[in-house]
NUBA-227097 format. One record per residue: residue number from 1; residue in three letters; x, y, z of N, C-alpha, C in turn. Coordinates in steps of 0.05 Angstrom, whole numbers, always signed. Layout:
REM NUBA-227097
   nr  rest    n_xx    n_yy    n_zz   ca_xx   ca_yy   ca_zz    c_xx    c_yy    c_zz
  NUM   ALA       X       Y       Z       X       Y       Z       X       Y       Z
...
END
This chain:
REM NUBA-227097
   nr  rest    n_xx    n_yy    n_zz   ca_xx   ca_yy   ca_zz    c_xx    c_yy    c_zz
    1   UNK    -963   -3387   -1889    -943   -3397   -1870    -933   -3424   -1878
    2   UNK    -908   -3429   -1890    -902   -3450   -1893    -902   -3474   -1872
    3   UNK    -895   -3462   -1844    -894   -3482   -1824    -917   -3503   -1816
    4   UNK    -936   -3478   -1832    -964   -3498   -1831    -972   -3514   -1849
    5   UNK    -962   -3503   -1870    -963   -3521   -1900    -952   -3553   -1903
    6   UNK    -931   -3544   -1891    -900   -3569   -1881    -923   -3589   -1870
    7   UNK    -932   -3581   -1846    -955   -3599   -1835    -978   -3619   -1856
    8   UNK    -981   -3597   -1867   -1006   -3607   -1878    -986   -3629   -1897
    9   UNK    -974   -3618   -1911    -960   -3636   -1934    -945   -3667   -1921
   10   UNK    -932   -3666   -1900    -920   -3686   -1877    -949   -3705   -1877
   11   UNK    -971   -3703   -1875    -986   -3711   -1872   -1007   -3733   -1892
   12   UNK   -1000   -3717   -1914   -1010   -3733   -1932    -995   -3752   -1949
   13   UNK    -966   -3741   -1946    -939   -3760   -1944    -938   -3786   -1934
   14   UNK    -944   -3777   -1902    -939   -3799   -1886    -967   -3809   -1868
   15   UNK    -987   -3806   -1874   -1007   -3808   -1851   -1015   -3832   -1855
   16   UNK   -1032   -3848   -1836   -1042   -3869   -1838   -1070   -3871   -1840
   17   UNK   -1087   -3886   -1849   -1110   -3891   -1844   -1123   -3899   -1817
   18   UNK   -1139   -3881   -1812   -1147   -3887   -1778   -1185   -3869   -1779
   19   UNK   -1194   -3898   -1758   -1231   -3885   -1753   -1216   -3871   -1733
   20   UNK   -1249   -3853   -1727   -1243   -3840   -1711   -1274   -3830   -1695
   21   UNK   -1275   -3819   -1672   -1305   -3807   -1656   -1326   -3796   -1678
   22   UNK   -1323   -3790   -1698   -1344   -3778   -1709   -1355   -3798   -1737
   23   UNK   -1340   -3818   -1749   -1346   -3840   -1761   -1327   -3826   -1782
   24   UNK   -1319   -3805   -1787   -1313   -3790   -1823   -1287   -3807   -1835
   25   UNK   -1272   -3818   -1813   -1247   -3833   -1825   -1218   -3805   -1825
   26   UNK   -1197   -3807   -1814   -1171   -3796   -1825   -1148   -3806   -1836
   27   UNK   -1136   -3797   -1845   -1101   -3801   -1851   -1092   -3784   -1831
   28   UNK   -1067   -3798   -1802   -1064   -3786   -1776   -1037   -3797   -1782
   29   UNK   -1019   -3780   -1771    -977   -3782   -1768    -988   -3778   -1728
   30   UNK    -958   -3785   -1718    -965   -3780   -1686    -936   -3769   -1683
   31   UNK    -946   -3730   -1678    -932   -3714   -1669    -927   -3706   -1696
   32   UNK    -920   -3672   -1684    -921   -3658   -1710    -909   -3629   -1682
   33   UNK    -897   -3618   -1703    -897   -3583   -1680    -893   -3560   -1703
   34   UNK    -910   -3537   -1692    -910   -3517   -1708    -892   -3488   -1692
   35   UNK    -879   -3477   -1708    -862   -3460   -1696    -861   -3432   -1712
   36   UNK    -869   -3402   -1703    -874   -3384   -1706    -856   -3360   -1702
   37   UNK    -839   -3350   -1708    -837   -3324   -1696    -848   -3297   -1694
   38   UNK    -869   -3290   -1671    -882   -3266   -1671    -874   -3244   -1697
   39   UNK    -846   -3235   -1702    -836   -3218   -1708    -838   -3220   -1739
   40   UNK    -842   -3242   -1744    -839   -3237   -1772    -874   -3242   -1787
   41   UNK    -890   -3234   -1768    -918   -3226   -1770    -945   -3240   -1757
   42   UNK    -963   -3231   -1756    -984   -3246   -1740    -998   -3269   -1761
   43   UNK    -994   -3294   -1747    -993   -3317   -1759   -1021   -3331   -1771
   44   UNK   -1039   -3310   -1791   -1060   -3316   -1800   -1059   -3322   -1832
   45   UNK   -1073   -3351   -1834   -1059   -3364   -1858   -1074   -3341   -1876
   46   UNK   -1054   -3338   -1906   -1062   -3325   -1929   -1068   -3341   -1945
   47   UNK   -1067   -3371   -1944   -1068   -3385   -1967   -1103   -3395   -1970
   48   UNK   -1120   -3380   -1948   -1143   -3386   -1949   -1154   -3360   -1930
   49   UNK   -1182   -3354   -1935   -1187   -3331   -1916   -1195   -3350   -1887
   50   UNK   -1185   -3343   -1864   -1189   -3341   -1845   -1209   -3320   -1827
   51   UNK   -1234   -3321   -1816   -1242   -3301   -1809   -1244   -3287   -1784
   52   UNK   -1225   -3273   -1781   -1206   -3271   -1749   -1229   -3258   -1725
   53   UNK   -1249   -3249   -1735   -1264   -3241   -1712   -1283   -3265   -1701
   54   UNK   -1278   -3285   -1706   -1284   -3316   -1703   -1270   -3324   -1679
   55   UNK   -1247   -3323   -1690   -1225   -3325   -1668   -1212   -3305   -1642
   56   UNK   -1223   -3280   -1649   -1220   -3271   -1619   -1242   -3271   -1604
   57   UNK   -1266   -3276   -1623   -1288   -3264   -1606   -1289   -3297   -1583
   58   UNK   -1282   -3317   -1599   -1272   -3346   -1577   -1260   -3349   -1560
   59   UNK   -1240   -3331   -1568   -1210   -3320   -1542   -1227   -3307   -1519
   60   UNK   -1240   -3290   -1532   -1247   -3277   -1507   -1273   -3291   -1495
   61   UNK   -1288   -3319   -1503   -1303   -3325   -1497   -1288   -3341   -1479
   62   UNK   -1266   -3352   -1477   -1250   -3364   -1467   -1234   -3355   -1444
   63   UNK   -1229   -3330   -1446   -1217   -3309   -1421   -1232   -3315   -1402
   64   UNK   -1268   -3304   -1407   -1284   -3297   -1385   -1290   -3327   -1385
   65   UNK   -1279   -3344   -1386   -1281   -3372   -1368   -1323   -3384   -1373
   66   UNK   -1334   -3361   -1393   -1362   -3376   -1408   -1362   -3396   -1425
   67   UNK   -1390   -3409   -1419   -1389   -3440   -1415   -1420   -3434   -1437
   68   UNK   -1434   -3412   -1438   -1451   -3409   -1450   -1455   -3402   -1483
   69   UNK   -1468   -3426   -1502   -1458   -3420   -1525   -1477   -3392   -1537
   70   UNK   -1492   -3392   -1522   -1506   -3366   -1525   -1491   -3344   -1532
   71   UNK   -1472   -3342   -1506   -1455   -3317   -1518   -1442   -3305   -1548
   72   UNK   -1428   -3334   -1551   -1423   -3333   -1573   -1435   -3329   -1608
   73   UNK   -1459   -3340   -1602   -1484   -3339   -1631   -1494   -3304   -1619
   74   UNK   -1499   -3297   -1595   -1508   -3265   -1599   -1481   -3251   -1615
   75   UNK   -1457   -3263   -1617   -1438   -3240   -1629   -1436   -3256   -1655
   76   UNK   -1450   -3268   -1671   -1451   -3276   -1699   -1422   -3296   -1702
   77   UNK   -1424   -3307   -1676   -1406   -3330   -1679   -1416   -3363   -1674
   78   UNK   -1417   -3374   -1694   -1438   -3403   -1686   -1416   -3430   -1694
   79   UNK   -1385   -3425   -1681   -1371   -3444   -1688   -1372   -3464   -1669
   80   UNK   -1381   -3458   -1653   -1400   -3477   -1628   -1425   -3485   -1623
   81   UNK   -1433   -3483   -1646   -1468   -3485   -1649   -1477   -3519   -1646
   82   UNK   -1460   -3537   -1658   -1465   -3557   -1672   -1456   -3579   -1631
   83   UNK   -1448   -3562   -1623   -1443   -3580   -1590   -1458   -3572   -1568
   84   UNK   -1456   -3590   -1545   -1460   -3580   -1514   -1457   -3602   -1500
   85   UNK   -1463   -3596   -1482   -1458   -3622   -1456   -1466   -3637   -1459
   86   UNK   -1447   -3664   -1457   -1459   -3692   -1464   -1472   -3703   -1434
   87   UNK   -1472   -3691   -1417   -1492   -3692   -1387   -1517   -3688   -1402
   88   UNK   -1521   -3670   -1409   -1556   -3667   -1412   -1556   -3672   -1441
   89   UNK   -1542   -3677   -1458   -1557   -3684   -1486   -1535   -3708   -1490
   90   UNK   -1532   -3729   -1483   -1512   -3754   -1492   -1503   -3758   -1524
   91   UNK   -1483   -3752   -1530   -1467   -3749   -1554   -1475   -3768   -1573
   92   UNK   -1484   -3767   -1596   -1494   -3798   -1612   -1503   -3775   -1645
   93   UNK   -1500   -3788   -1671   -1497   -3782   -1690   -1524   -3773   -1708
   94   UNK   -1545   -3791   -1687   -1569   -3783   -1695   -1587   -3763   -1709
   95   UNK   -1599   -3754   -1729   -1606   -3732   -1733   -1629   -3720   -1705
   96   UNK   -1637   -3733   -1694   -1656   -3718   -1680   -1636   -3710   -1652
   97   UNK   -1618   -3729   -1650   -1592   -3718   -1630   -1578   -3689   -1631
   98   UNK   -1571   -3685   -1654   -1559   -3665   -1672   -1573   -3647   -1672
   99   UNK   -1603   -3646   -1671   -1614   -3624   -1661   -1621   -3613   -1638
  100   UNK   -1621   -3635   -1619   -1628   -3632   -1587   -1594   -3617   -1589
  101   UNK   -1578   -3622   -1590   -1550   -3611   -1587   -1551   -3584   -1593
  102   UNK   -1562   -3580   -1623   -1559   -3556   -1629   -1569   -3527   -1616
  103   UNK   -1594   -3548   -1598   -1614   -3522   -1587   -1601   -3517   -1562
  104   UNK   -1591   -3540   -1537   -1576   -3540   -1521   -1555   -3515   -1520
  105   UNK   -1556   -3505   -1497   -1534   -3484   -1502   -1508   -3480   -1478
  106   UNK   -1520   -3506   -1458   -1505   -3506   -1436   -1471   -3519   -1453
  107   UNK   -1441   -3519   -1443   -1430   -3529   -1471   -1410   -3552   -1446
  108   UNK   -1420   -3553   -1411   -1399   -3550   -1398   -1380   -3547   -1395
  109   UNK   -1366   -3553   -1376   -1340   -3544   -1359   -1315   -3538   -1389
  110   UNK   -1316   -3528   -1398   -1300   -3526   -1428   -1277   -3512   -1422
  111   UNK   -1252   -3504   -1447   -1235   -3489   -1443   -1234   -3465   -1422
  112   UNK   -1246   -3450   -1423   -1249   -3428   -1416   -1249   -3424   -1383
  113   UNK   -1276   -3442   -1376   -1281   -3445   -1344   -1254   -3467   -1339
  114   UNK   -1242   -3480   -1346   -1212   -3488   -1334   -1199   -3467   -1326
  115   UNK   -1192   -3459   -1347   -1175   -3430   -1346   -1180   -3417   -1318
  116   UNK   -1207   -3417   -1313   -1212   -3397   -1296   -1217   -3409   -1266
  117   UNK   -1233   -3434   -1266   -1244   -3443   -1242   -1230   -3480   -1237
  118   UNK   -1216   -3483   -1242   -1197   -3514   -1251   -1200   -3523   -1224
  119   UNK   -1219   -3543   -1219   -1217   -3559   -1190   -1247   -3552   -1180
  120   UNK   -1253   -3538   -1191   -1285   -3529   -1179   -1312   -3550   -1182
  121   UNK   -1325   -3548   -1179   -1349   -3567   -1190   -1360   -3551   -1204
  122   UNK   -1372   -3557   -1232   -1392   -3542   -1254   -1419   -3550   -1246
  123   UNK   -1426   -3522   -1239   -1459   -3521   -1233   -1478   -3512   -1253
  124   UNK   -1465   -3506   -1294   -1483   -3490   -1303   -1468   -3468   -1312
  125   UNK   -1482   -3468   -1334   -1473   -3439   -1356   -1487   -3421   -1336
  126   UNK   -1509   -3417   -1326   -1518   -3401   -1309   -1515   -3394   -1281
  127   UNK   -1500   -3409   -1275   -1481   -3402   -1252   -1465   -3389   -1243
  128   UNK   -1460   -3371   -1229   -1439   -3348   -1224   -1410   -3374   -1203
  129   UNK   -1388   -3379   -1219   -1375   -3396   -1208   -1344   -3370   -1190
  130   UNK   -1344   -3347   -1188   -1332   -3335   -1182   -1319   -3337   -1159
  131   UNK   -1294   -3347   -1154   -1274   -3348   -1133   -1278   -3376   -1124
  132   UNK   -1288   -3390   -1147   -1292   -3422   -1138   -1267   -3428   -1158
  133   UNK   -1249   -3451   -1143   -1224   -3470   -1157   -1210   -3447   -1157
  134   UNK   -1188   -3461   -1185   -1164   -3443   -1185   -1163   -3424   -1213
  135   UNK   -1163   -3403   -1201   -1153   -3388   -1230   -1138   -3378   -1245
  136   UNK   -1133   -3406   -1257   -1102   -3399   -1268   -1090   -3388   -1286
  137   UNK   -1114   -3370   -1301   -1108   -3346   -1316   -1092   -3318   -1299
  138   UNK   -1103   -3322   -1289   -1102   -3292   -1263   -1071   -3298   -1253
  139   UNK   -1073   -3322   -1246   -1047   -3338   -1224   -1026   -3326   -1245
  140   UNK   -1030   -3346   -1271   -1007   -3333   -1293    -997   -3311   -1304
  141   UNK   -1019   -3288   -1296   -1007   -3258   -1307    -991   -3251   -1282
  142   UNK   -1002   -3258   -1256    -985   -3251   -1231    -962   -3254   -1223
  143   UNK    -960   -3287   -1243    -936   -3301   -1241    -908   -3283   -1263
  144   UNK    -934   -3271   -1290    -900   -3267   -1308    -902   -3232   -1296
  145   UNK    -917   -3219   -1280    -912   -3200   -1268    -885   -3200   -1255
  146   UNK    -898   -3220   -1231    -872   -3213   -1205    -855   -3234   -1209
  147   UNK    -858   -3258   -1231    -837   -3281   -1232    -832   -3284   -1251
  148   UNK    -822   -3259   -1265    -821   -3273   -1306    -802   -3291   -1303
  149   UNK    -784   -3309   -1288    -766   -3324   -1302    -766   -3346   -1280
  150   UNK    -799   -3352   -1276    -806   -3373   -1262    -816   -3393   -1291
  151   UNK    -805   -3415   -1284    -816   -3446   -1307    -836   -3457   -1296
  152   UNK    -857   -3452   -1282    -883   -3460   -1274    -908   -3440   -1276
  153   UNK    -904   -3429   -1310    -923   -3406   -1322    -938   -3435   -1338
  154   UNK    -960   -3447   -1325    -980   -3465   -1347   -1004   -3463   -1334
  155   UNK   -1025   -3454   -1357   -1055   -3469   -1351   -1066   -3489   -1364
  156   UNK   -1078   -3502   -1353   -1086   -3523   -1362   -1118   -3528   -1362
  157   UNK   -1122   -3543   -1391   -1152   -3544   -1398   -1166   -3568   -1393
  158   UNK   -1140   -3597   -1399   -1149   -3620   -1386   -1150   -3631   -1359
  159   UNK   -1173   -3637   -1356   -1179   -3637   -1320   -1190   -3673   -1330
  160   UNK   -1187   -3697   -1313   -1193   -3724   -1320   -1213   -3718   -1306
  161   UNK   -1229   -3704   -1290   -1246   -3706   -1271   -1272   -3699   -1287
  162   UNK   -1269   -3681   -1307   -1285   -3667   -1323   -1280   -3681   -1350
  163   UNK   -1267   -3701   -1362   -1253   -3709   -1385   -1294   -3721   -1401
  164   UNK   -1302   -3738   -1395   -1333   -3738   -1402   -1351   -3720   -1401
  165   UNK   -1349   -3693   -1391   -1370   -3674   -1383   -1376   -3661   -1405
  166   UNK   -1362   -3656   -1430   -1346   -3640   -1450   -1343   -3649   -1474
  167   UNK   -1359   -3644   -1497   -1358   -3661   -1530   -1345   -3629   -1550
  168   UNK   -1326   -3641   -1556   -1298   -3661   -1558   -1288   -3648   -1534
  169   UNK   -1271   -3676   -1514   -1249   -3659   -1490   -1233   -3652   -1498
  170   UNK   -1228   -3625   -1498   -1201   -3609   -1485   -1182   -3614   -1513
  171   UNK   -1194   -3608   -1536   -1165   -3618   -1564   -1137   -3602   -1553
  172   UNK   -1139   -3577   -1546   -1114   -3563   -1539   -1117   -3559   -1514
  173   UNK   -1098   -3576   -1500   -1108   -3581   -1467   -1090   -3568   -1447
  174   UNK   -1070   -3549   -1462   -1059   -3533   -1433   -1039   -3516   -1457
  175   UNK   -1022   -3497   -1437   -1001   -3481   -1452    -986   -3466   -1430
  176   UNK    -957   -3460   -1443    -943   -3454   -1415    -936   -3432   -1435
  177   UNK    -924   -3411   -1414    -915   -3386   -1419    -880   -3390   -1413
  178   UNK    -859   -3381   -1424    -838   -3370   -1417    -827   -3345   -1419
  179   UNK    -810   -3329   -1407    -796   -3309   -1417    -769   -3314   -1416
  180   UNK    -758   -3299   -1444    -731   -3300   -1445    -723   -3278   -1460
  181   UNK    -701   -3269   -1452    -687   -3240   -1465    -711   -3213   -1471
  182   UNK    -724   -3219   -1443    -751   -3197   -1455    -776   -3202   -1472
  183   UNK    -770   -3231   -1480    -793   -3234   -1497    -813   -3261   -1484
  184   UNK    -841   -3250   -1482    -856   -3277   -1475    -857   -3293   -1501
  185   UNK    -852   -3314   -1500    -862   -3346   -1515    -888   -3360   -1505
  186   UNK    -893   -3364   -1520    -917   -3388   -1518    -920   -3409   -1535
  187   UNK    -928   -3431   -1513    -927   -3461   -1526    -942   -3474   -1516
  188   UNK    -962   -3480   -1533    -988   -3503   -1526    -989   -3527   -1538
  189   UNK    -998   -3552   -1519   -1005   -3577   -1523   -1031   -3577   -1535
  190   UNK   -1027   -3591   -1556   -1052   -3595   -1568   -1057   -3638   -1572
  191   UNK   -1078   -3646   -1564   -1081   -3674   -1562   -1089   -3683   -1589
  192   UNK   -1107   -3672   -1603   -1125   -3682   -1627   -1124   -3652   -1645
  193   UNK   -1110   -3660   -1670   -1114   -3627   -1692   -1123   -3640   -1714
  194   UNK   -1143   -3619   -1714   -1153   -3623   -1747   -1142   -3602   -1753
  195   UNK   -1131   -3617   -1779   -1111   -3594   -1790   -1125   -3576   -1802
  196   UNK   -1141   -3588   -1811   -1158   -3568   -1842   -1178   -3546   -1830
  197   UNK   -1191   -3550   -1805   -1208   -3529   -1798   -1200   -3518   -1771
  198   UNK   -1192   -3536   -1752   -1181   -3521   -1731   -1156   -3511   -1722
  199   UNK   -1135   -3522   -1728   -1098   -3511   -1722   -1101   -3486   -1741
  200   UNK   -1110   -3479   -1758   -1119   -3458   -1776   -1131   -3434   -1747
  201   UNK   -1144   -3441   -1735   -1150   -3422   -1721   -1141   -3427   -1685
  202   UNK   -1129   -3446   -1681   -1113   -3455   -1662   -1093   -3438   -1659
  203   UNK   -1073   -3428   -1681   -1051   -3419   -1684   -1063   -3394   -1677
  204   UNK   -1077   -3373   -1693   -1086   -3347   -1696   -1102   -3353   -1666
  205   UNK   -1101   -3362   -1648   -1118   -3359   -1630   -1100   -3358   -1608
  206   UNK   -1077   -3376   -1606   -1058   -3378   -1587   -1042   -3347   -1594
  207   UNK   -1035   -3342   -1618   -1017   -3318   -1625   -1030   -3292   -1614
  208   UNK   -1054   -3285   -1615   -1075   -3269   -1600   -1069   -3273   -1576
  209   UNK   -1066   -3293   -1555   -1069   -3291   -1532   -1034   -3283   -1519
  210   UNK   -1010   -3292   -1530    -986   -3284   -1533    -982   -3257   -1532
  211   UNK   -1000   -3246   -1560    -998   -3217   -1563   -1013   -3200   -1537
  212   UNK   -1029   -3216   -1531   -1050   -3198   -1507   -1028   -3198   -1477
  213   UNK   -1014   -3217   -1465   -1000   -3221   -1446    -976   -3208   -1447
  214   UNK    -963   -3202   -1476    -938   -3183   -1477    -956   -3152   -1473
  215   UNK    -968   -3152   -1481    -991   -3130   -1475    -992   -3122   -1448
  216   UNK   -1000   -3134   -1436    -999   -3141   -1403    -978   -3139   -1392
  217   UNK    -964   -3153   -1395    -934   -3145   -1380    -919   -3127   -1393
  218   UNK    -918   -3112   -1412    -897   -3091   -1424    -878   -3111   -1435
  219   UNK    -879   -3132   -1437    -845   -3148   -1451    -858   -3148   -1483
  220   UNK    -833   -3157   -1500    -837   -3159   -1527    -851   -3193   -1546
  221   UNK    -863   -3194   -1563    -871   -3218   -1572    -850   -3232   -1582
  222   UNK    -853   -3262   -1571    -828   -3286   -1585    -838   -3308   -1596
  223   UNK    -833   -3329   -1589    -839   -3345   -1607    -860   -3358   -1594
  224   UNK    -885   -3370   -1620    -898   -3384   -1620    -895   -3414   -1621
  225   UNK    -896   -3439   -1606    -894   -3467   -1604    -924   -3473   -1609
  226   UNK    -932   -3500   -1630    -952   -3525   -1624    -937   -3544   -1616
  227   UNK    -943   -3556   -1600    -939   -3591   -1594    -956   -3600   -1601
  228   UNK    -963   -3616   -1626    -988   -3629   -1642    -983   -3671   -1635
  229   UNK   -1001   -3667   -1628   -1004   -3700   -1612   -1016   -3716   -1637
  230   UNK   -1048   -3726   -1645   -1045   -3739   -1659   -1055   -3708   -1691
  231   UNK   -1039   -3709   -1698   -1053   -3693   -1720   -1064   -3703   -1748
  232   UNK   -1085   -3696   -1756   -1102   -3717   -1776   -1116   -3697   -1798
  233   UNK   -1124   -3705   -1822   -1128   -3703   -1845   -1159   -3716   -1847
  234   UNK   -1180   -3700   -1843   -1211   -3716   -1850   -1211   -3719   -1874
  235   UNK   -1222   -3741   -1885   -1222   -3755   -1915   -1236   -3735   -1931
  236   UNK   -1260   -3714   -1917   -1267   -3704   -1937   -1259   -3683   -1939
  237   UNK   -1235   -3670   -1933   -1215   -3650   -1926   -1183   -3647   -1951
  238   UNK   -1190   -3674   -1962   -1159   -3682   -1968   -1156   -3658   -1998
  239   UNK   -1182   -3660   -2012   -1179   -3641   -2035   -1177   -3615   -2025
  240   UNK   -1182   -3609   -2005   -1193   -3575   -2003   -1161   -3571   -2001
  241   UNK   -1145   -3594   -1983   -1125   -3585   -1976   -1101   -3584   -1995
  242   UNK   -1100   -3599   -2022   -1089   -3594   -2036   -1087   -3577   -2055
  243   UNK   -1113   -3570   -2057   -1112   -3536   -2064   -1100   -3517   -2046
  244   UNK   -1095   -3523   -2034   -1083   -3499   -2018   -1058   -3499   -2016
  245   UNK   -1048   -3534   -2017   -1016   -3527   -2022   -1007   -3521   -2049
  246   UNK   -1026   -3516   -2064   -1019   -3508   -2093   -1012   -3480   -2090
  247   UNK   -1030   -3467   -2071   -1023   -3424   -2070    -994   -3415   -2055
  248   UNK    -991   -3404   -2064    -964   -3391   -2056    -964   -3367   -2027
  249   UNK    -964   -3374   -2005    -969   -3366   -1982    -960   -3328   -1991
  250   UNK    -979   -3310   -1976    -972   -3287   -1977    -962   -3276   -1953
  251   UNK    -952   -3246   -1955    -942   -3230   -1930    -964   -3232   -1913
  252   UNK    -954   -3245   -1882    -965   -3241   -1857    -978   -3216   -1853
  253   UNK   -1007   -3207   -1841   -1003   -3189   -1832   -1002   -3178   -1805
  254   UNK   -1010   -3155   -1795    -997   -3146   -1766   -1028   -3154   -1746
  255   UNK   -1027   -3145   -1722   -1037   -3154   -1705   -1037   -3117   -1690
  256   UNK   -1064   -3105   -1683   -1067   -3090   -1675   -1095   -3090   -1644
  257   UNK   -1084   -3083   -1633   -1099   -3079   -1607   -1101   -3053   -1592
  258   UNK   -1126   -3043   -1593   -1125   -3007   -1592   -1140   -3012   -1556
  259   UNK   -1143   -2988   -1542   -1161   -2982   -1510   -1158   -3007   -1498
  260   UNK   -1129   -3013   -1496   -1116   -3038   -1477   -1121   -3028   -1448
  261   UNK   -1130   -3054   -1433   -1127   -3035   -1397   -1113   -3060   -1394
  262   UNK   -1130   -3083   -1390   -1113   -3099   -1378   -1131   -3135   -1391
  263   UNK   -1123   -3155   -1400   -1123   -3180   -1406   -1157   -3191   -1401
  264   UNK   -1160   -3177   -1378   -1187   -3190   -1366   -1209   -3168   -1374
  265   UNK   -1204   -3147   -1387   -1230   -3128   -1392   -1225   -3124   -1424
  266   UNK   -1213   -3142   -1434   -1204   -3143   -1460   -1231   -3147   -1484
  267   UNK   -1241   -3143   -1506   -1263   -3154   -1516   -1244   -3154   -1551
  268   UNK   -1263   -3175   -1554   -1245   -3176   -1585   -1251   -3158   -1600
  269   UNK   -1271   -3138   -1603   -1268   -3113   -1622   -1247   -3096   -1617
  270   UNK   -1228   -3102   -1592   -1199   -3078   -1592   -1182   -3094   -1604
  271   UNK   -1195   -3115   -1627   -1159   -3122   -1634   -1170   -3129   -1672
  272   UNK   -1163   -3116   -1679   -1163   -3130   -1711   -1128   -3129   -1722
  273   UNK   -1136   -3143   -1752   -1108   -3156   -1766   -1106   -3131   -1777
  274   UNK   -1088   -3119   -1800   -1083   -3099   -1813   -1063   -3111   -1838
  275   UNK   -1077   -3100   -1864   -1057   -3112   -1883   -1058   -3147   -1888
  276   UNK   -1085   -3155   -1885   -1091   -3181   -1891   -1095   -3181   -1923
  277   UNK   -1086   -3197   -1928   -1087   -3202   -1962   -1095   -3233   -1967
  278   UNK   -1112   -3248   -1957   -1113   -3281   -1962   -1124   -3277   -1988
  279   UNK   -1125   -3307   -1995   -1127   -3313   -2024   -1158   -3328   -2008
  280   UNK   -1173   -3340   -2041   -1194   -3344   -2033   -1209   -3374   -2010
  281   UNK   -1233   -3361   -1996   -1239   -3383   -1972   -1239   -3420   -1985
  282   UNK   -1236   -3432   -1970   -1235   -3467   -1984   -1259   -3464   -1960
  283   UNK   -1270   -3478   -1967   -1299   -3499   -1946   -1287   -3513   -1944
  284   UNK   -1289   -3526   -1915   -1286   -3550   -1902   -1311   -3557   -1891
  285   UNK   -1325   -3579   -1888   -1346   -3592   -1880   -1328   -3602   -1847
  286   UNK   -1349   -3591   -1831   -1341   -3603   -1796   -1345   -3634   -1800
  287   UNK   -1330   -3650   -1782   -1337   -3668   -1767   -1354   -3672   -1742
  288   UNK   -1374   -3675   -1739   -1387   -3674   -1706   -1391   -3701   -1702
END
């Protein structure tokens, strides 16, 4: 995807030197936007392998509004392993920190429970929070049901009330839906992107949930929007990434989703890519 490339390259062009929460140091530009059109394929970079059951199985960890990283490590996903609530384990770089973290599995009030319960009080990954706050997942399929050409289709992930409860808050902190000429759009705010490990799966993650809602409503897929706030380059990122603008981006591939009922009984084994061809994985080392 060039649009993503553009990014990355804009970046090392123009970025600045800037610390940052985790000590690693970036090169950061302020504002950046990435722009997609569904149609001309599902937006999973080729210039590196991406491993997309990563990314839905998050989506959907994210639907059902779970807060438990458990869920996610029983489905051989541990991209959340390395966090949890800085309530019961206080955020610090420590190695013996880093492991109280790791074992921790509560992750609080995170993406997901916004989505679902926004205004509520978080009592716990183990908590049944059902028909507590607002659910503004639900609210928004209702809304592009009986209001597709209402301009007040947004959920939102940043809550200031919850902004400390949560290591890192809220990087992509809301997204609004539009329809136009039949086709849903989608466009999300994103506050903090790492380019190199997460807008990589930011994008394929927002495009999944686009595809799942035209799903839902019967309308056709349109365009994908980022609004990228501060977007940054980790120092130990900068080579991987220039290898990559060295590869020559390949054909997109498609996006398939089989035993659709409806958005909320969705699981990410009904959706794989088809006709993926990436070139080979780069390592990126996390920041925590």
């Amino acid at each position: 995807m060039k649009a993503y490339l553009d990014i990355i390259q804009k970046i090392l062009d123009e970025g600045i030197e800037k610390e940052d929460r985790t000590g690693t140091g970036t090169i950061a530009i302020a504002g950046a936007m990435f722009e997609h059109n569904m149609e001309d394929g599902f937006p999973l970079l080729t210039t590196k392998r991406i491993p997309y059951r990563l990314v839905a199985s998050e989506l959907e960890f994210f639907i059902k509004g779970i807060s438990d990283k458990q869920w996610l490590i029983e489905r051989d996903n541990h991209i959340w392993d390395e966090w949890c609530s800085p309530e019961i384990i206080p955020y610090a770089h420590d190695e013996e920190t880093k492991k109280k973290m790791m074992e921790e599995r509560d992750l609080g009030p995170i993406y997901g429970w916004q989505w679902r319960h926004f205004g509520a009080k978080y009592e716990g990954y183990n908590i049944d929070h059902t028909g507590k706050g607002v659910d503004q997942l639900k609210r928004l399929v209702d809304d592009l049901k009986n209001k597709p050409d209402s301009r007040q289709m947004l959920v939102l992930a940043w809550n200031p009330m919850d902004r400390d409860k949560v290591i890192p808050p809220f990087c992509h902190y809301g997204f609004q839906v539009t329809v136009l000429d039949g086709k849903l759009n989608l466009m999300w705010s994103q506050r903090s992107v790492d380019t190199a490990l997460g807008l990589p799966f930011n994008i394929a993650s927002y495009a999944t949930l686009l595809h799942l809602l035209a799903k839902e409503t019967g309308l056709k897929e349109g365009k994908l929007v980022g609004f990228l706030g501060d977007a940054h380059i980790y120092s130990n990122h900068i080579e991987g990434l220039k290898e990559q603008l060295s590869r020559t981006p390949g054909k997109l591939p498609k996006l398939v989703t089989e035993n659709f009922t409806n958005i909320f009984d969705w699981e990410y084994t009904d959706s794989k890519v088809e006709d993926y061809e990436p070139q080979p994985r780069i390592k990126f080392e996390i920041a925590v």
